[in-house]
SEKE-629988 format. One record per residue (C-alpha): y, z, x; residue in one letter. Coordinates in steps of 0.25 Angstrom, whole numbers, padded with zeros to 4 digits, always signed. Example, Ala and Ser with C-alpha at 12.3 -4.5 7.8 and 13.67 -1.06 7.14 Angstrom:
% SEKE-629988
-0018+0031+0049a;-0004+0029+0055s;
% end
This chain:
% SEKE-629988
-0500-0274+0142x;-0509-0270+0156x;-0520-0280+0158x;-0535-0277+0162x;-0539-0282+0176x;-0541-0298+0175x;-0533-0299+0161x;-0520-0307+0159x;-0508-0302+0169x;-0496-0299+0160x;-0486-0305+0172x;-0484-0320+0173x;-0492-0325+0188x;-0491-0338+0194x;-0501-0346+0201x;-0496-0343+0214x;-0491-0354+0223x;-0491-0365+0212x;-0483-0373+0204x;-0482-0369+0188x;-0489-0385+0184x;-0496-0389+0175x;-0508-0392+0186x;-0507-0379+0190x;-0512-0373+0175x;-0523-0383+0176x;-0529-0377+0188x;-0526-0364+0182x;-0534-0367+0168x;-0546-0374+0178x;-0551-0360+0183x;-0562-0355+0175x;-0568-0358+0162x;-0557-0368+0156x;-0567-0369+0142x;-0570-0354+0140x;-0554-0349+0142x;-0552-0362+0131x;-0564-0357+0122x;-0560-0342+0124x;-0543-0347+0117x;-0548-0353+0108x;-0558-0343+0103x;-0547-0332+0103x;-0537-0339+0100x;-0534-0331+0088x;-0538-0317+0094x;-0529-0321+0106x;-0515-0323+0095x;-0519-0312+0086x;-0520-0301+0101x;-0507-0311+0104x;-0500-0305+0092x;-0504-0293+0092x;-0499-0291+0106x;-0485-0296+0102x;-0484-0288+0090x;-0485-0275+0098x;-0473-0280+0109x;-0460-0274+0105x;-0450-0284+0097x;-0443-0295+0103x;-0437-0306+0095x;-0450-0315+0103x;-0460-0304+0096x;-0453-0308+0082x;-0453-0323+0084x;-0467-0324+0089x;-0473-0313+0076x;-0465-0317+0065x;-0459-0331+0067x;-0467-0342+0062x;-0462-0350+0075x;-0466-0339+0084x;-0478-0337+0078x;-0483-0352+0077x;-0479-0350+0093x;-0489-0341+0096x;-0500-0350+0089x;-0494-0364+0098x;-0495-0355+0110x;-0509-0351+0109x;-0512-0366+0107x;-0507-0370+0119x;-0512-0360+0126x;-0525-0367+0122x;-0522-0380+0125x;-0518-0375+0140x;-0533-0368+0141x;-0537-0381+0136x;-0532-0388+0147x;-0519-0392+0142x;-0510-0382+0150x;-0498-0393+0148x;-0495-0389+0134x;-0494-0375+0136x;-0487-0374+0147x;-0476-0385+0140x;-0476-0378+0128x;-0472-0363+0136x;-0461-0370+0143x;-0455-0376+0131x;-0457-0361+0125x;-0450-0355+0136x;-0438-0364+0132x;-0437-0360+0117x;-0440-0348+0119x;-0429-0346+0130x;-0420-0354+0121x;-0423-0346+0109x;-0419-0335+0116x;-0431-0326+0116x;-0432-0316+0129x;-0443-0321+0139x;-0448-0307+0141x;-0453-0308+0127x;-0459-0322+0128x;-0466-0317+0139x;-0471-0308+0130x;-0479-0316+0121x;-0487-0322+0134x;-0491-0306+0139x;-0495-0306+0123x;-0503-0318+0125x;-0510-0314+0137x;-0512-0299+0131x;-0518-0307+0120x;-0527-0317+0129x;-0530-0307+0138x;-0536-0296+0125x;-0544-0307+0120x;-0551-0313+0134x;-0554-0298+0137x;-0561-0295+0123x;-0567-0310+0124x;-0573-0306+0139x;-0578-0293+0132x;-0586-0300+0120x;-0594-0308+0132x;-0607-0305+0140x;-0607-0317+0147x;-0601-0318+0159x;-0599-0334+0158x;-0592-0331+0145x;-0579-0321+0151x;-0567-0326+0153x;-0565-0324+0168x;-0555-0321+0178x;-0551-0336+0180x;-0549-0337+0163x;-0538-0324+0164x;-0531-0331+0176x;-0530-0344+0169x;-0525-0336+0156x;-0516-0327+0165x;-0510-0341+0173x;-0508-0350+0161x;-0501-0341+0154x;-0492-0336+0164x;-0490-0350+0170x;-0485-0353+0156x;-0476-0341+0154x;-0470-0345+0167x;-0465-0359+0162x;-0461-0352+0148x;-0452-0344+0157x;-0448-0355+0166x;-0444-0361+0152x;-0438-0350+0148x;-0429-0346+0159x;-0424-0360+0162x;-0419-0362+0146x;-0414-0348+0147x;-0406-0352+0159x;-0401-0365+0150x;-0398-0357+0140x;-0390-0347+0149x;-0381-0357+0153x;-0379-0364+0140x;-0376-0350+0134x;-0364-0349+0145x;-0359-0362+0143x;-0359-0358+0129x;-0350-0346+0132x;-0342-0352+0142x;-0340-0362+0130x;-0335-0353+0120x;-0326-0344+0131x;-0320-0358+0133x;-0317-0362+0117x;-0313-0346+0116x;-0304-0346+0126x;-0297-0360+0121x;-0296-0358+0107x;-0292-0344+0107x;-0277-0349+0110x;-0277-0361+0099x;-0270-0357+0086x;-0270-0372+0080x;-0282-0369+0072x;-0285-0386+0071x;-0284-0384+0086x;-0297-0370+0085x;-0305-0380+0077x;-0305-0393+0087x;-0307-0381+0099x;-0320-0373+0091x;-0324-0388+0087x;-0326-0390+0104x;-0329-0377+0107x;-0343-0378+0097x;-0347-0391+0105x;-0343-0383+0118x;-0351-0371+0113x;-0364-0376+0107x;-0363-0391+0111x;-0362-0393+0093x;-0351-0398+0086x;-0342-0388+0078x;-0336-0392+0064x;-0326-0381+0056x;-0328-0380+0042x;-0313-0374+0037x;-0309-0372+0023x;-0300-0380+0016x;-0291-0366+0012x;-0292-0354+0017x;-0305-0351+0012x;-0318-0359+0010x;-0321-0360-0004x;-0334-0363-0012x;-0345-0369-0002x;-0334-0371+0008x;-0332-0386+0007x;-0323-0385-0001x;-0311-0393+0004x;-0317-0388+0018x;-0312-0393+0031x;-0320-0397+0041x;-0317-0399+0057x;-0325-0404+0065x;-0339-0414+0066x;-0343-0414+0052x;-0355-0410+0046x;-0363-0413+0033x;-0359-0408+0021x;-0374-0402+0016x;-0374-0392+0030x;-0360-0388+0028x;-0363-0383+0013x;-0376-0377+0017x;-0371-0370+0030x;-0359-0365+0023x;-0365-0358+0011x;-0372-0350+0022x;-0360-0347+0029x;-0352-0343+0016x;-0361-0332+0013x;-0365-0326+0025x;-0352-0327+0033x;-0360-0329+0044x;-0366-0342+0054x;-0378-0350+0049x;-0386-0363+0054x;-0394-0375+0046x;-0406-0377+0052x;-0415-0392+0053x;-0418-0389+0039x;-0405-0386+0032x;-0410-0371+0031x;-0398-0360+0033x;-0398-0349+0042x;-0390-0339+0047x;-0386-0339+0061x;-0390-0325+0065x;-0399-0319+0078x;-0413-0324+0076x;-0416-0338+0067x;-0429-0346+0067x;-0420-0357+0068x;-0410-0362+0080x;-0411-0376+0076x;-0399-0381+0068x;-0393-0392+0060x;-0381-0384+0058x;-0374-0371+0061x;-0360-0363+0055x;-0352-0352+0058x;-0341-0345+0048x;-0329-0344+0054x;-0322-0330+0050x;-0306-0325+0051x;-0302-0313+0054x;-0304-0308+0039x;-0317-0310+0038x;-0316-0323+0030x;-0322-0339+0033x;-0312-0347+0037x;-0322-0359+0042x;-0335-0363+0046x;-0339-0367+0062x;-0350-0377+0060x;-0359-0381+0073x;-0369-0392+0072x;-0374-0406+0080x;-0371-0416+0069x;-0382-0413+0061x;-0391-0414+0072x;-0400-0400+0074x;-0398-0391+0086x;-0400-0377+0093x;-0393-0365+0089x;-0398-0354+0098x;-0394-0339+0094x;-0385-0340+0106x;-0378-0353+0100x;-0377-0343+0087x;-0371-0332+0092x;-0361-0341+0099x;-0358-0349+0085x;-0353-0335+0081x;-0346-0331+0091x;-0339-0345+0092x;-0337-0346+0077x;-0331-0332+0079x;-0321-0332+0088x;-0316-0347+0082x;-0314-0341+0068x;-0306-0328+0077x;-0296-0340+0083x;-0296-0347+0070x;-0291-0334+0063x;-0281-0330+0074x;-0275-0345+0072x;-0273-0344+0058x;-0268-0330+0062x;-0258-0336+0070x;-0256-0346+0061x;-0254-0337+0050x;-0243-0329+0059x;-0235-0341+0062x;-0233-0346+0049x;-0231-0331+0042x;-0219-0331+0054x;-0214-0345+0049x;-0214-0340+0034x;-0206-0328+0039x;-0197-0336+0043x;-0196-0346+0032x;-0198-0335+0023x;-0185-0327+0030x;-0176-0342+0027x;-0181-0343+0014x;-0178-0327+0011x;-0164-0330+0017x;-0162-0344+0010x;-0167-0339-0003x;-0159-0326-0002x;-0147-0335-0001x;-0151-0346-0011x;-0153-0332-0022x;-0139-0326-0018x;-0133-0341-0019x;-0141-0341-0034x;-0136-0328-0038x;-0123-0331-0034x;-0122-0344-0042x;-0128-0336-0054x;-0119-0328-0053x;-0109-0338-0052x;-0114-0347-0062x;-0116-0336-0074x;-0110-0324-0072x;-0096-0327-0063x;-0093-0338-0074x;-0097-0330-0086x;-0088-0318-0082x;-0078-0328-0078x;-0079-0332-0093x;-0080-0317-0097x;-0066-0316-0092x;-0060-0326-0096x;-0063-0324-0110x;-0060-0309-0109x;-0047-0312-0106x;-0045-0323-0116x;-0049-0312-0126x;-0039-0303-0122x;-0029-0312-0123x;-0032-0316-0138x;-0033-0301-0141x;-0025-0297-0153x;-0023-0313-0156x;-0035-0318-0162x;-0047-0308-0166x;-0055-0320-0171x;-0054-0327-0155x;-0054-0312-0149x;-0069-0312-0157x;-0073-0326-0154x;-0071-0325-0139x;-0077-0310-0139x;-0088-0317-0143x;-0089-0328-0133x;-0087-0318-0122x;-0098-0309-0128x;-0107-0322-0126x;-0102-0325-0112x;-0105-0311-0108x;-0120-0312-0115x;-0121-0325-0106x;-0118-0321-0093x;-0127-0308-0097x;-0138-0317-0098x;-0137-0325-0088x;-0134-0313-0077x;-0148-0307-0084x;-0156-0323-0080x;-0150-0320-0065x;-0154-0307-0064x;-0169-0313-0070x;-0169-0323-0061x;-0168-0312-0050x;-0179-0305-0056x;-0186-0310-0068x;-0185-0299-0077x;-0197-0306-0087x;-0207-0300-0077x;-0200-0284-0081x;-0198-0290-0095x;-0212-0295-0099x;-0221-0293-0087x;-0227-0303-0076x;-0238-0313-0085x;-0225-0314-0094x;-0217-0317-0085x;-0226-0330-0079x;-0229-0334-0093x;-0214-0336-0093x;-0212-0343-0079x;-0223-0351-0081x;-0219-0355-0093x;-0205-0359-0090x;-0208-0367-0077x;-0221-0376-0086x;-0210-0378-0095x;-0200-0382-0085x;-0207-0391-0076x;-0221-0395-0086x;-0229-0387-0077x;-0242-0381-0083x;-0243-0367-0079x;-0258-0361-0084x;-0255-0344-0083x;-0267-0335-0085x;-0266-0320-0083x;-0271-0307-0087x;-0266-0301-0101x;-0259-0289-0094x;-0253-0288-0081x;-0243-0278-0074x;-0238-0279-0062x;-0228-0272-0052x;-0214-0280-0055x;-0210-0282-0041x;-0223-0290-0040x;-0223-0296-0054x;-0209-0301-0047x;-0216-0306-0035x;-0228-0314-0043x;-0215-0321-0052x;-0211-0327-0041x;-0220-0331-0035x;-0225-0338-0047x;-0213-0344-0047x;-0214-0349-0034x;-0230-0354-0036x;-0223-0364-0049x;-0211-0368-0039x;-0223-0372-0029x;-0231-0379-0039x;-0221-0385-0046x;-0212-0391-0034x;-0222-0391-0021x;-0237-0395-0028x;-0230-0404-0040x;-0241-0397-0048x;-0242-0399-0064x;-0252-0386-0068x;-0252-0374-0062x;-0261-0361-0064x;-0254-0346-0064x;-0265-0335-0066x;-0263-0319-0063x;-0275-0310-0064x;-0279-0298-0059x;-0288-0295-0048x;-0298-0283-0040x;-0290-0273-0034x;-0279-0275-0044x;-0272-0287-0037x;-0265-0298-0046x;-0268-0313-0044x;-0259-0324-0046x;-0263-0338-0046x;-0254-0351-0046x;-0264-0363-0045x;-0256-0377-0046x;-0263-0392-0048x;-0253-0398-0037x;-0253-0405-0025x;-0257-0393-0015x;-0255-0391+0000x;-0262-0389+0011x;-0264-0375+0016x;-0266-0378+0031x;-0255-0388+0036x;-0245-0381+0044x;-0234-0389+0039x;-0231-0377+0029x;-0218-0382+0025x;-0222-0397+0020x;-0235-0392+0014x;-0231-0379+0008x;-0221-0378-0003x;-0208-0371+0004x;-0210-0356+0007x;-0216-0356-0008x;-0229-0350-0005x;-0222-0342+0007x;-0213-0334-0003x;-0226-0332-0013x;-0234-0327-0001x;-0223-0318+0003x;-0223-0312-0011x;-0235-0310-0012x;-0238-0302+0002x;-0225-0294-0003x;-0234-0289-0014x;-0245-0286-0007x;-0254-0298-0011x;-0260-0310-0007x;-0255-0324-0007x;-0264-0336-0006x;-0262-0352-0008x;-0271-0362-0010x;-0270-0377-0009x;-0273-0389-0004x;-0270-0403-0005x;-0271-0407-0020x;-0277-0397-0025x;-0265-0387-0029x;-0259-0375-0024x;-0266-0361-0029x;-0256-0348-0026x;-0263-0335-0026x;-0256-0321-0025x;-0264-0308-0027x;-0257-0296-0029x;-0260-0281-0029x;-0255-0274-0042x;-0253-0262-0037x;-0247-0258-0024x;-0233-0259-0016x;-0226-0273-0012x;-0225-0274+0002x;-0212-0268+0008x;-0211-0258-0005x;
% end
């Protein structure tokens, strides 16, 4: 605002040709009447904050104008101010002119713009300024005025002070500056090295060093045991990294799990989201989800010092998410990658075994054939031409052997009728799917003392082809449990799902597997679960295992109802 002729300047001056000391505020507050400009402050004290507050609330809004009005910090700062501008008119210029250089740091390392600092000291002056005019004005004695020596000790001691907040200020900022590029220059580094590491044990000792790089913290991974977290997330949880007490995880965690989104404990275990502006950026403890390319949490990146508190500045969290971003991107193109390798070796294992078991059918078939019906019509002609020959001779032995070769003929009927079922079992056409499971399930408890619990809904009809497809692979899930987990109960359920899809369920009590060890071929049971999956995907569905090590194995295929099978 314009000042009246010997009021408070609105621009900062400097005592020229002096150092900024503490002796030199001295000789500024010895001129004039030290007692009457202490006696004036302390009278209007409070007119001089209610004008101070008034003059801020007509500035246009900057985060500074928000802190200082409607933050109880900010506001309790304009109280301390005032008190130790006080103490400097009392003689005591040490104390505030420590307190605005300590000011000028945190305000600099808050992030707060100095232009808008600076406005709280034109405010103050506004303020000092409104209140000495009106206070000269209410006087008739000369003696009693504030004079031109009282106005340029105000007008010095506060710009000396803005001066040092500012020196303050600029040197922090300057810090800051270059902590914030070697920050970037950090994460650039980690960046460019991890980008090419498709090992994701590999990603995770990288981001472990690259949190230390970055924010001079240590970095634990929180990972699920599966594919996916379940229930508060520690939950056979894997953890990688410097560990961390139980009682942070658990509370830090139920935040992340519901918002999908960064959030810090502060000193005082109280939860808060990581976003622009805080109160806080003092921190026991701060997370970060970690997100594929579907959208879905995959792990946790935890940042903290041991349990000891530290800063986290807005800067610090807008890096966290861009780190924690970019690591889950890697991690996701390394399972990618992953994924792409071992779908290549399935092909190819899945083309053998197509070949091998193409040839272990036809060598089958053959021997049925063999075994049943080459013999049996072997038999048929034999006995036809035995009968011919005792034609005319014997009716009663004509009769006898008639009737022999009516059996024989019945016979190999039969049996050509179990080869063509063991082809395709015709039960499923006959008497329909849950029939048809009631059966299978029935004749392999019965042939290897396995329990087999079935539930399933009172009526289900489905495309043959994939009634086909869920036979077999049932078939397959029994084979598993039976000679891979050496399980003794297993659980078959169907039921009906949203969007009309069909669930199946095989949940076995044996010996499990773990998911994640790349040795496939030694952990998995043989192309098993590859032919399921296989089948599966044929149909359109989805195809899903879980297990781990002594917990069981749990197959689950989902299935649309309706609709094409792939290729048809």
């Amino acid at each position: 605002m314009p000042y009246q002729k010997n009021g408070l300047s609105s621009t900062p001056t400097l005592v020229s040709g002096t150092m900024l000391d503490h002796s030199t505020f001295h000789k500024i507050l010895s001129k004039g009447n030290t007692a009457k400009r202490l006696d004036f402050f302390k009278c209007h004290k409070e007119q001089i904050h209610a004008y101070l507050i008034g003059f801020i609330e007509s500035e246009p809004p900057t985060l500074y104008r928000e802190f200082i009005l409607k933050n109880a910090e900010g506001q309790g700062r304009v109280r301390v101010y005032l008190d130790s501008f006080e103490a400097a008119l009392s003689g005591n210029v040490e104390t505030f002119l420590e307190d605005q250089k300590n000011i000028g740091y945190i305000r600099a390392m808050e992030g707060y713009h100095l232009n808008d600092v600076y406005g709280f000291t034109v405010a103050f002056k506004d303020a000092l300024w409104r209140t000495s005019r009106e206070y000269n004005d209410s006087k008739k004695n000369p003696s009693d005025l504030l004079n031109n020596d009282d106005i340029f000790t105000f007008n010095k001691l506060l710009d000396g002070s803005y001066y040092l907040l500012s020196l303050s200020f600029l040197e922090t900022r300057d810090e800051i500056i270059m902590r914030h590029r070697g920050q970037l220059q950090a994460l650039q580094r980690f960046a460019a090295g991890v980008v090419s590491v498709f090992d994701e044990e590999n990603i995770w000792a990288q981001t472990t060093q690259g949190v230390f790089d970055v924010f001079g913290l240590n970095g634990t991974f929180l990972l699920p045991g599966g594919d996916r977290f379940k229930g508060t997330g520690l939950e056979a949880a894997r953890m990688i990294g410097l560990q961390v007490t139980q009682r942070d995880l658990e509370e830090i965690l139920t935040g992340i799990f519901q918002s999908l989104k960064p959030m810090g404990l502060d000193i005082n275990h109280r939860l808060h989201h990581l976003s622009g502006s805080m109160d806080t950026d003092q921190f026991r403890f701060v997370a970060s989800p970690l997100m594929d390319r579907k959208s879905q949490l995959t792990g946790v990146l935890c940042v903290h010092d041991q349990g000891r508190t530290f800063r986290f500045s807005k800067f610090d969290r807008n890096l966290l998410y861009q780190f924690s971003y970019f690591t889950g991107a890697v991690s996701a193109n390394c399972r990618m990658v992953s994924e792409i390798a071992e779908k290549k070796e399935d092909l190819r294992n899945l083309t053998t075994r197509l070949i091998s078991v193409q040839e272990e059918e036809r060598k089958k078939i053959a021997a049925d054939i063999h075994d049943v019906l080459t013999q049996a019509l072997t038999g048929i002609g034999y006995k036809a031409l035995y009968c011919m020959e005792i034609v005319g001779q014997d009716v009663d032995r004509l009769y006898q052997e008639l009737e022999l070769l009516t059996e024989t003929i019945n016979d190999a009927l039969r049996q050509s009728r179990q080869i063509i079922s063991n082809l395709r079992p015709h039960i499923l056409d006959d008497i329909g799917v849950i029939a048809a499971f009631r059966k299978l399930i029935g004749d392999f408890g019965k042939k290897f003392g396995i329990e087999v619990q079935f539930s399933h809904p009172d009526y289900l009809q489905i495309d043959p082809d994939k009634g086909i497809a869920l036979f077999r692979i049932l078939q397959e899930a029994l084979h598993n449990a039976r000679r891979h987990a050496m399980a003794s109960t297993i659980a078959l359920s169907l039921s009906l799902e949203k969007k009309g899809c069909l669930l199946m369920s095989v949940k076995d009590n044996g010996r499990g597997f773990d998911l994640r060890k790349k040795n496939r071929q030694r952990q998995r049971p043989g192309l098993g679960l590859l032919t399921m999956r296989e089948r599966t995907e044929d149909l359109g569905g989805e195809f899903k295992v879980d297990s781990s090590p002594g917990k069981g194995c749990r197959v689950i295929v989902k299935i649309p109802l309706r609709g094409r099978t792939n290729g048809r």
